[in-house]
N, C-alpha and C positions, 0 to 999 in steps of 0.2 A: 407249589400250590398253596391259597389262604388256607383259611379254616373252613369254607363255606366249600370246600374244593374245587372253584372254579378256577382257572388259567389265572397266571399273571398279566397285567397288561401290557399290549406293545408297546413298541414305541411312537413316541408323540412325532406327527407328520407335522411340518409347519410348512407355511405361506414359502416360506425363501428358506435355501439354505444359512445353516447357524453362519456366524462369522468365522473369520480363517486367520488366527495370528501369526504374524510374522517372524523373524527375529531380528530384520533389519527394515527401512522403505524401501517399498515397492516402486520405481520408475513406471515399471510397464504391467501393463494383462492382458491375457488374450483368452479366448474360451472357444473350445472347439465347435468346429463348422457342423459336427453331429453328434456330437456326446459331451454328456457331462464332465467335461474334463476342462481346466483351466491353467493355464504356466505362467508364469511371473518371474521378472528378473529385476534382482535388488541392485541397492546400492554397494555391495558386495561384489559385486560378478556372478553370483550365484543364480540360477536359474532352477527354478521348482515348476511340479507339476501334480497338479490334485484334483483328487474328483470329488467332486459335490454332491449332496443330495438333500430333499431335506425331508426325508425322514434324521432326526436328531442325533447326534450321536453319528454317522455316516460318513462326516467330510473325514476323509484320511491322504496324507502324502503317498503319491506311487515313486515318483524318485527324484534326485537332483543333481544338477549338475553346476562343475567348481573350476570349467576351465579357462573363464576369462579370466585376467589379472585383476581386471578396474569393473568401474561399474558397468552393468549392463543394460542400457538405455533404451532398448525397444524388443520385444520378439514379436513374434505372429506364426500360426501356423497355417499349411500349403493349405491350398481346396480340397484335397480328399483327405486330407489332418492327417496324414502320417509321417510328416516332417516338419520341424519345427525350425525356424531361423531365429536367429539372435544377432544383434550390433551390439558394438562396448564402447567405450573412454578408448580401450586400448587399440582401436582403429580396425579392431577384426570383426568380420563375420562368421559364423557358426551355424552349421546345420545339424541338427541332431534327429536320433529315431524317435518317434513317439512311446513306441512300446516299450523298448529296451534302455534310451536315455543314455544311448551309443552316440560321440562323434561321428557323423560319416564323413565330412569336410570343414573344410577350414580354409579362410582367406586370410592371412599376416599382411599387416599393409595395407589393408583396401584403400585407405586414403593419406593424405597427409598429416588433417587434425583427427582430433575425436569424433566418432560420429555419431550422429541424432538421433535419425528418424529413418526407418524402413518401410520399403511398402513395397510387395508382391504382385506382380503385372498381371503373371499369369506361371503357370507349373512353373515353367523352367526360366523366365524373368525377372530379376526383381531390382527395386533402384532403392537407393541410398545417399543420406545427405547428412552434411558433416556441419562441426561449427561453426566454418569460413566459411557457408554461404559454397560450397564445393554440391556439384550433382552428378553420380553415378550410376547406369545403368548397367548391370551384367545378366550377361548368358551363363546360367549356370551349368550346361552343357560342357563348355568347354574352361570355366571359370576363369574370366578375364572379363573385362568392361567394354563395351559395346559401343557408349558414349559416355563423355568427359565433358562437365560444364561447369564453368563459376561466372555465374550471373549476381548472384547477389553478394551485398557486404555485410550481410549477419547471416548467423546461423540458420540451417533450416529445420524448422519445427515439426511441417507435417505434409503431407503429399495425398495427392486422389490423380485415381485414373479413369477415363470413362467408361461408359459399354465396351464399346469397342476396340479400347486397349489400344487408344492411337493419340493420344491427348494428356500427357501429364504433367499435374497441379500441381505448383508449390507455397505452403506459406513460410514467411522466412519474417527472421529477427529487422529489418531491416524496414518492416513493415511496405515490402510490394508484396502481389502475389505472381511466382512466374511459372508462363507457360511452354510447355516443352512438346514437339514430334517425336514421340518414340519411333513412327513408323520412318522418318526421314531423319531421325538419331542429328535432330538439331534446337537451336534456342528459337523460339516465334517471338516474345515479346512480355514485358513485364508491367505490371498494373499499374497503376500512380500510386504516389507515397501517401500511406496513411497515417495517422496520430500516431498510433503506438504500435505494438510487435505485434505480427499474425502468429496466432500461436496454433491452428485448428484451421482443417479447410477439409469438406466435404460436399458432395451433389447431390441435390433436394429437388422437388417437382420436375420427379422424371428425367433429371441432368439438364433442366431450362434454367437451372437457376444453381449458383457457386456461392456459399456460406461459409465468411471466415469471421474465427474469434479471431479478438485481441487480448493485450494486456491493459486497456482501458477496460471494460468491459461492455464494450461496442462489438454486433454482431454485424459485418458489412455482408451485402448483398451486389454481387453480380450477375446477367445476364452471361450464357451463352453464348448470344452473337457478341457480345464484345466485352471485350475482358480489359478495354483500358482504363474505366471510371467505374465507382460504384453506381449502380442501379440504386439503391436503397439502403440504409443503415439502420437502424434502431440500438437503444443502450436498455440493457439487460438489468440497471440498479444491482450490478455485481462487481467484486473487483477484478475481475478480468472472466475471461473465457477461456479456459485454459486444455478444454476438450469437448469437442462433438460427435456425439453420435448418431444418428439419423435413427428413428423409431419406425415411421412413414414416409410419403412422399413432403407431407404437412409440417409432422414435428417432430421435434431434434432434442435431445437429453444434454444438458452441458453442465460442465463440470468449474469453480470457479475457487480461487486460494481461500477464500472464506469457508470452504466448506459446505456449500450448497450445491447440492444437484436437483436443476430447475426443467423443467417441460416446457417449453418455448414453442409457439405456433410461428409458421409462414406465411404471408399473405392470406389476410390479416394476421400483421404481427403483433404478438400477446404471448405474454408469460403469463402461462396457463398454471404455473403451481410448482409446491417441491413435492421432491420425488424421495428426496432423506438427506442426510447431513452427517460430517464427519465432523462434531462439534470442535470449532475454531480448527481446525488441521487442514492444508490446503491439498485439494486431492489432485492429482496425481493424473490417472486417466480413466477411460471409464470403457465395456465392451459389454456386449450383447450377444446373449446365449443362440444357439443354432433354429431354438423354436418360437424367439422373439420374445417369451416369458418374464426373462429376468434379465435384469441389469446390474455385472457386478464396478466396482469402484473400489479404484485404492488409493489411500491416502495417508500421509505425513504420520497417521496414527498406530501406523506399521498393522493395521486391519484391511481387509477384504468382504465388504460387505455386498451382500444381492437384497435388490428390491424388485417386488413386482411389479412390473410395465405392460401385462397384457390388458390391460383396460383403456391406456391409453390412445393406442393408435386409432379408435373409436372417441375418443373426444370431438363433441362437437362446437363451434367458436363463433360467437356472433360477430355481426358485421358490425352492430349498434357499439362503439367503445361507453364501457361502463366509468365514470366519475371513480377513480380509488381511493378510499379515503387513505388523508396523509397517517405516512408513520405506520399503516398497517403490514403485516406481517403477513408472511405467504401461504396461498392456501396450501395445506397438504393432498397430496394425491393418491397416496401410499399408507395401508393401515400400520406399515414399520416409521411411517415418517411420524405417525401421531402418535407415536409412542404407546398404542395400545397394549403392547406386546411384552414390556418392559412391567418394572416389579416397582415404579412411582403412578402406575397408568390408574391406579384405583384412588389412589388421595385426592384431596383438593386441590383447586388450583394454586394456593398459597403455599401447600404444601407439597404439590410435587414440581422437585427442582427447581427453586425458585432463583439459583443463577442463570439459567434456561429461560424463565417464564418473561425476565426481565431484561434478557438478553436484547439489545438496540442493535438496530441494521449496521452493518460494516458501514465504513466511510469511505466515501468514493475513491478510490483511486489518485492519485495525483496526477493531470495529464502532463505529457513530456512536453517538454515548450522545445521547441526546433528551431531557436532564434540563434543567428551564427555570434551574437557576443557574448550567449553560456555557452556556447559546445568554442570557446576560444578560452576558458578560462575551466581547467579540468580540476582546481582544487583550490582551495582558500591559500591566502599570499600569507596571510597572518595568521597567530596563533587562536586556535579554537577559548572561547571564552565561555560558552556553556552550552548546552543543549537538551531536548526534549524529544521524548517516541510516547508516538500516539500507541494505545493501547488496545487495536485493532486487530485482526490477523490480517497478514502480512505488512509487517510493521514497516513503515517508515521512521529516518532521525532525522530531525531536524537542527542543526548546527549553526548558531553563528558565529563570528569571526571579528577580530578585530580591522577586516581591510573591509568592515559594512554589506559583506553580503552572506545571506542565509544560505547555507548549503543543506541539500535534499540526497538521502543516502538511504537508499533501501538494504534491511538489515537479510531479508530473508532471499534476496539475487545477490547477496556482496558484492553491490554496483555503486559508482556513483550515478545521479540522476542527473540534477541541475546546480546550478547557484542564482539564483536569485539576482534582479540589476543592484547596482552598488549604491548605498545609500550615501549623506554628506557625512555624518560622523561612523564611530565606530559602535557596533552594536552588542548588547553588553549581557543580552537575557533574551530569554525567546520562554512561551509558555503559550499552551493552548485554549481557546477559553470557546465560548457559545458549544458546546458538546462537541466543542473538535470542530466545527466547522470555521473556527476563524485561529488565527496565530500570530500572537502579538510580539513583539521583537522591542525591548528598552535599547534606547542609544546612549551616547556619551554628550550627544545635545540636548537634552531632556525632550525629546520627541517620544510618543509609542508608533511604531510603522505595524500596520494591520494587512497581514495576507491573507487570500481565503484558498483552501479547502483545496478547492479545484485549481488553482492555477495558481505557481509559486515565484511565477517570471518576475513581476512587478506589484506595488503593493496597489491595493484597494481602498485603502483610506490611511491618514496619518493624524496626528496633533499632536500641539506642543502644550505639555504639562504648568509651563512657569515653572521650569525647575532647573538646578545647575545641569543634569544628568541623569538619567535612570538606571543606578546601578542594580535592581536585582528588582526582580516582579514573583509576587506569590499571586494565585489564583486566591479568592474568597469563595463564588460559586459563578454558576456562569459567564454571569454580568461583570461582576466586579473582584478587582484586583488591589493588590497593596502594591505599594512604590518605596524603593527607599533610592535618596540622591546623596552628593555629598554635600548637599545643604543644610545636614541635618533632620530631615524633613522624611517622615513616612506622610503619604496620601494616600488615601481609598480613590480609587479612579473606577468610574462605571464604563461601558463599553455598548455604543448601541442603541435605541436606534438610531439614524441617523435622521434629517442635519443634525450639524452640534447646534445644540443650544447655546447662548447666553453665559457670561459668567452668571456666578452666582447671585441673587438679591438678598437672600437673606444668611446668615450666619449659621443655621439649623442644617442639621445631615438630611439630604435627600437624595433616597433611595431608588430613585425611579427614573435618574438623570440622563443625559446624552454620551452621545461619544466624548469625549476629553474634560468632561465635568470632572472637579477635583470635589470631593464629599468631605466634609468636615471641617473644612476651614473658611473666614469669613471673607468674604471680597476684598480687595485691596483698597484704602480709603483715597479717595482723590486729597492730596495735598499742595499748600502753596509753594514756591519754589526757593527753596533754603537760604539764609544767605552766605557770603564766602566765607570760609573758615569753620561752619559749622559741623559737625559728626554727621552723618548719613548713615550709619549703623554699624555691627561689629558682627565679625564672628570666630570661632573659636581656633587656635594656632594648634594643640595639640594634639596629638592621637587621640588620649584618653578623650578629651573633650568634645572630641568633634562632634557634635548633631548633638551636644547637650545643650539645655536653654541657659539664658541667664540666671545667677542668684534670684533668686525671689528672696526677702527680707525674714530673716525667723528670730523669735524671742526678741524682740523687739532689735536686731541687729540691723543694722544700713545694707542691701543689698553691694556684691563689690563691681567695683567701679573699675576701669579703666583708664589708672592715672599717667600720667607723665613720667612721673619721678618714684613708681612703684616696681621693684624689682621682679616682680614676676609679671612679664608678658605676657598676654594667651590670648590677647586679641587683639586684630588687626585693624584698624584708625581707618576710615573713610573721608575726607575732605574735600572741600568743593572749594575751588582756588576763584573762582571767575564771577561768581556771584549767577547771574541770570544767563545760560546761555556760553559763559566763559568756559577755561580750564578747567578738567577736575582732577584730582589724582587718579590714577590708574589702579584698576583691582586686580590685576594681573591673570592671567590663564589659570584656571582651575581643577584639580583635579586629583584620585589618590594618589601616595606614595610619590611624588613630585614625578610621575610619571610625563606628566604635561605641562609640568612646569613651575616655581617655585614661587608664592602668595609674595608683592611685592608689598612688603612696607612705609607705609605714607605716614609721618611723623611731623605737620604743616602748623607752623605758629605756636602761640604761648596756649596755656589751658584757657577757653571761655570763659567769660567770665557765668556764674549761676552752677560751674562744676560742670561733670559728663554729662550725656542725658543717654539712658539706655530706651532703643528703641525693637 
């Protein structure tokens, strides 16, 4: 008791239960069909089970279990919640008690490869789908499988069944969706191919309508009566879809590797708002408590977080689409998404988290190009010469190669994506410039080849520098980049907009120039045409020397020449044999480290007469 002798105070109630740390990711969650209780299986094998509350202080572990080998990649529990299933890596199924967090069964082998994704028919049915695109149905009655399907050639990700438990959905890596008769335990038919992998599929207004994410972050819509084209698409400005959950018949909670869980309407389709965020961490999956209240979510950040969702099934959406302005940032829906609740929610805006406040929308995705001359070419022929990762979550790398084409390599699926068509030379630097949405590649022809963003197949724009080569590109700031070639020669080169302009007119830096403007150097002067025998200009033989200028004259000395009869060589003699039109000497293939070939020597006639002339 104080001093005043009244009670101490209880405990603080809050909005959503506290969060739940892990000690490894979370793959899966599930939350029971009537009580506050939620299981989770890690990348461990391990599977936990805890009950929530949010009075403060409250969440505690009821118990775990440690008997898969590998990870464990999906649970769920039955409709009257007193048994829980688990799938693993190590191909097994698992049933456990609720209460006691007893094995009661066990399936060794269900499949060939690792398996995925589970989903519960009904008490005593449930099916299962493995890496390879493999579909299982069992009777757990008698525990064996029912029916046996491999329809697809990717993994499959996630399944729904209808009312009636006679219809079931697949989405799979392979990006079809296929459909199955449980009640005639056979294959009906599979969707047409989409851009990228179905990673989510659930039934929305009333089962008229089939809703699958991808890993673009295109939400495709299906009809019902026919399941072989999409009805409808819409893109979510996320980078993938990577979980849906149905709220209403209207709106769907999804989950995306950025870290955003967004409110999404159906017909009218509108991204109605966020609902919170696992900042930069890509989540995982997402389930919905027994009384529709809360919504919890796990992600990469090895946390378990719940927000409030009973307000939204009552959102209302007009038909009128509002103008968004660009660049803006998503409404919050959730007083945990606004950070009210947090211990920066009282400073100012400059002051609370201003990595956060500054924080710019993820970058689209890269769509998968499906052109049979990159899926014919699985990896670069030639040795990697440098490379660049956007600094986004879910990172992509970007790699060029010396066989000319740009290889695309997602760090955080350890996949390759694409390669890029083959350019004429070899490509020597890649670097990302307009805020990531564009990606400049130096060749060994002094070209820059420009790809964009979205699509990595083939370039979008290109120009040549006037230079031997573009051996290395630094970024300046968006626009503009430095060049260095083996000519000696760094340039400031601007990027944008386009057409290109004009060379240069005048000798002054200009800052505000087109695509393949070189900034700082002055136009090339128109001259008459030399006659035979004359020097055409020099450049330097040495290592040290190379991309150094000529002498310039100091303390009243002769700048040095390049004589005849001078024993130290360092620059290479240009001559024009033919006068107008004729022969000239050859300057031979250029390039570093005689990689390309060795600077041929021209050494034609006596000295001119008036001496060298440096040009």
């Amino acid at each position: 008791d104080d001093e005043d002798g009244g009670e101490p105070p209880g405990p603080k109630v809050r909005d959503t239960p506290e969060d739940i740390r892990l000690e490894a990711i979370a793959n899966s969650v599930a939350l029971h069909p009537s009580r506050d209780i939620l299981a989770l299986g890690d990348v461990d094998g391990d599977v936990y089970v805890y009950s929530y509350s949010c009075t403060e202080g409250d969440n505690r572990e009821l118990w775990s279990s440690g008997h898969h080998v590998k990870s464990c990649r999906q649970v769920r529990f039955s409709a009257d919640g007193q048994k829980l299933y688990s799938v693993s890596r190590d191909k097994a199924v698992h049933l456990l008690d609720v209460e006691r967090g007893q094995l009661l069964s066990r399936i060794r082998g269900a499949h060939d490869a690792a398996i995925n994704s589970l989903l519960l028919v009904d008490e005593n049915v449930l099916a299962t789908g493995d890496d390879v695109g493999g579909l299982k149905v069992w009777d757990m009655r008698k525990g064996t499988a029912v029916m046996d399907e491999r329809q697809h050639q990717d993994y499959i990700s996630d399944m729904a069944v209808d009312q009636a438990k006679r219809t079931l959905l697949t989405a799979s890596g392979d990006g079809c969706m296929g459909v199955f008769n449980i009640k005639r335990r056979r294959w009906e038919l599979l969707s047409e191919d989409q851009a990228g992998d179905l990673t989510s599929v659930v039934l929305m207004k009333k089962g008229r309508k089939v809703a699958c994410g991808s890993s673009e972050g295109t939400v495709y819509l299906f009809n019902w009566s026919g399941f072989g084209a999409t009805s409808d698409r819409f893109a979510l400005g996320a980078e993938s879809v990577e979980c849906i959950v149905p709220v209403s018949d209207s709106v769907m909670c999804t989950a995306s590797i950025d870290g955003y869980i967004r409110a999404v309407n159906l017909l009218p389709n509108r991204v109605l708002g966020c609902i919170g965020q696992h900042a930069g961490e890509p989540v995982e999956e997402l389930a919905k408590s027994w009384d529709a209240r809360l919504l919890a979510s796990s992600a990469h950040d090895q946390l378990v977080k719940f927000w409030d969702i009973s307000t939204l099934a009552s959102v209302s959406v007009d038909e009128h689409r509002k103008r968004k302005k660009k660049g803006g940032r998503l409404k919050s829906l959730t007083k945990k998404a606004r950070g009210d609740d947090d211990f920066f929610s009282g400073l100012p805006p400059d002051l609370s988290r201003p990595h956060l406040q500054k924080r710019r929308e993820p970058l689209p995705r890269e769509r998968r190009q499906r052109q049979t001359a990159m899926q014919k070419k699985p990896k670069s022929d030639d040795t990697r010469t440098e490379c660049a990762t956007c600094k986004g979550p879910g990172e992509n790398e970007n790699l060029v190669s010396g066989d000319g084409c740009m290889g695309v390599f997602n760090i955080k699926r350890r996949r390759w994506e694409l390669l890029s068509e083959d350019q004429a030379g070899d490509l020597t630097s890649v670097v990302l410039m307009k805020k990531g949405r564009k990606v400049a590649c130096g060749s060994s022809e002094g070209t820059v080849y420009l790809f964009n963003w979205s699509g990595f197949g083939a370039t979008s724009d290109r120009f040549a520098l006037g230079a031997e080569s573009v051996e290395c590109i630094v970024p300046v700031s968006d626009s503009v980049m430095c060049t260095a070639s083996i000519d000696g020669y760094i340039r400031a080169v601007n990027l944008l907009p386009n057409p290109r302009p004009r060379l240069h007119r005048t000798a002054r830096r200009r800052t505000s120039g087109g695509a393949g403007q070189v900034l700082g150097r002055p136009p090339p002067r128109q001259q008459r045409p030399r006659p035979a025998g004359q020097v055409l200009g020099h450049f330097h033989l040495s290592q040290r020397e190379r991309g150094r200028a000529p002498q310039e004259e100091e303390e009243g000395r002769p700048a040095e020449v390049a004589d005849e009869e001078s024993p130290r060589r360092r620059r290479l003699l240009l001559w024009t044999v033919g006068g107008d039109g004729g022969e000239g000497g050859p300057r031979g293939p250029r390039g570093r480290d005689g990689r390309r070939g060795q600077r041929q020597r021209q050494r034609l006639g006596p000295r001119p007469p008036g001496g060298w002339r440096l040009l």
